[in-house]
N, C-alpha and C positions, 0 to 999 in steps of 0.2 A: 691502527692501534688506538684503544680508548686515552684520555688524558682525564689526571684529577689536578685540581684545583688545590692546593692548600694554600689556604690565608695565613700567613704566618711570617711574622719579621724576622725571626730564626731562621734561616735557611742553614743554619749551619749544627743547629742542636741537634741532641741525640737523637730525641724522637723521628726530627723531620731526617736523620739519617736511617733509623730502621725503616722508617716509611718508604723512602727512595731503594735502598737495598732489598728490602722485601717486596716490594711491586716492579721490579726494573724488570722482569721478564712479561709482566702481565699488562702492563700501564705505563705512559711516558706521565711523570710528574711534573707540575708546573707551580712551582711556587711565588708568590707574589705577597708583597704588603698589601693591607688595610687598604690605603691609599690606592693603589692599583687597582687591589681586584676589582673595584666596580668597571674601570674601564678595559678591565680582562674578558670580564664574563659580556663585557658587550661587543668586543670583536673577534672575540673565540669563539672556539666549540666546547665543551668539555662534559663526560658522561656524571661527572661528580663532582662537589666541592667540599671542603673539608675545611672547617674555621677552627683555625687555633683558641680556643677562647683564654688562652692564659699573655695571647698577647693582644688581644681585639679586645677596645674598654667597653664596648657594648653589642654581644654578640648577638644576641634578640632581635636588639635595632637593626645588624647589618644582613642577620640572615631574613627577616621581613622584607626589609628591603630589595637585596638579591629574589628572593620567591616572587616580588610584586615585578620586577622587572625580565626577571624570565620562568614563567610559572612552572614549565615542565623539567625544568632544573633541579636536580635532586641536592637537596645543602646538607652536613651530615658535620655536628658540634664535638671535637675532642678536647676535652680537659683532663688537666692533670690531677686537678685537685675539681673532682664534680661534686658538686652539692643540687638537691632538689630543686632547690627554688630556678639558677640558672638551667636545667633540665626545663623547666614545668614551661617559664619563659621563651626557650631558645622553642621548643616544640610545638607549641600557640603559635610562634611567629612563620614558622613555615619548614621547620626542620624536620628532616624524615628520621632521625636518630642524632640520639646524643650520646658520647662513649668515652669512656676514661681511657686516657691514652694509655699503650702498653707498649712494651719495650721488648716482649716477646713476639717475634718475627709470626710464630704458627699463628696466635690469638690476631694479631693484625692483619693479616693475608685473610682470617675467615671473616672479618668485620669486612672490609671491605670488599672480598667477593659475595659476602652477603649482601651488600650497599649495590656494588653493579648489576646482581640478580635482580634486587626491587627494583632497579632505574632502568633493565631489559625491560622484565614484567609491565610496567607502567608506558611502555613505548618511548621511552626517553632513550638521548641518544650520549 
């Protein structure tokens, strides 16, 4: 079974709940802080990561950084409240997509089975 990644100190919000509910047949979810995820994504496996940016103070920087350390890593930015500029930033930095979070189960299941299709296609694992 694949696993995502989501960056997010909310483990317990809504979001990161439709997230888990609606992927729990398709994906094991592993959620982690800021602070963690770097030492996640270095002794894991995971087909996706998913940065909270409404709780990560600089998503840009962290998803660069993650792509610099593991390049065939797919990193994928949800925000609540997206604006361009964070977009234009997080996507330069190494991001395969940037998506405003949704609370709808259907819209969510197809962003992310979109997101696993591009990180098949690309030979990521």
């Amino acid at each position: 079974m694949k696993t995502i990644l989501l960056i997010s100190d909310q483990s317990e919000s809504a979001w990161a709940s439709v997230l888990r509910n609606t992927l729990i047949e398709l994906i094991s979810l592993h959620i982690a802080s800021e602070k963690d995820a770097r030492k996640e994504v270095s002794r894991l496996s995971f087909a996706l990561v998913i940065v909270d940016s409404g709780v990560v103070k600089k998503p840009a920087s962290l998803v660069s950084e993650l792509a610099f350390q593991k390049p065939d890593l797919p990193i994928a930015v949800a925000s609540a409240a997206p604006n361009w500029r964070e977009a234009r930033d997080t996507l330069r930095a190494g991001a395969v997509d940037y998506f405003q979070q949704t609370l709808s189960k259907i819209e969510l299941q197809q962003i992310i089975q979109n997101l696993l299709t591009l990180s098949d296609s690309h030979g990521r694992r």
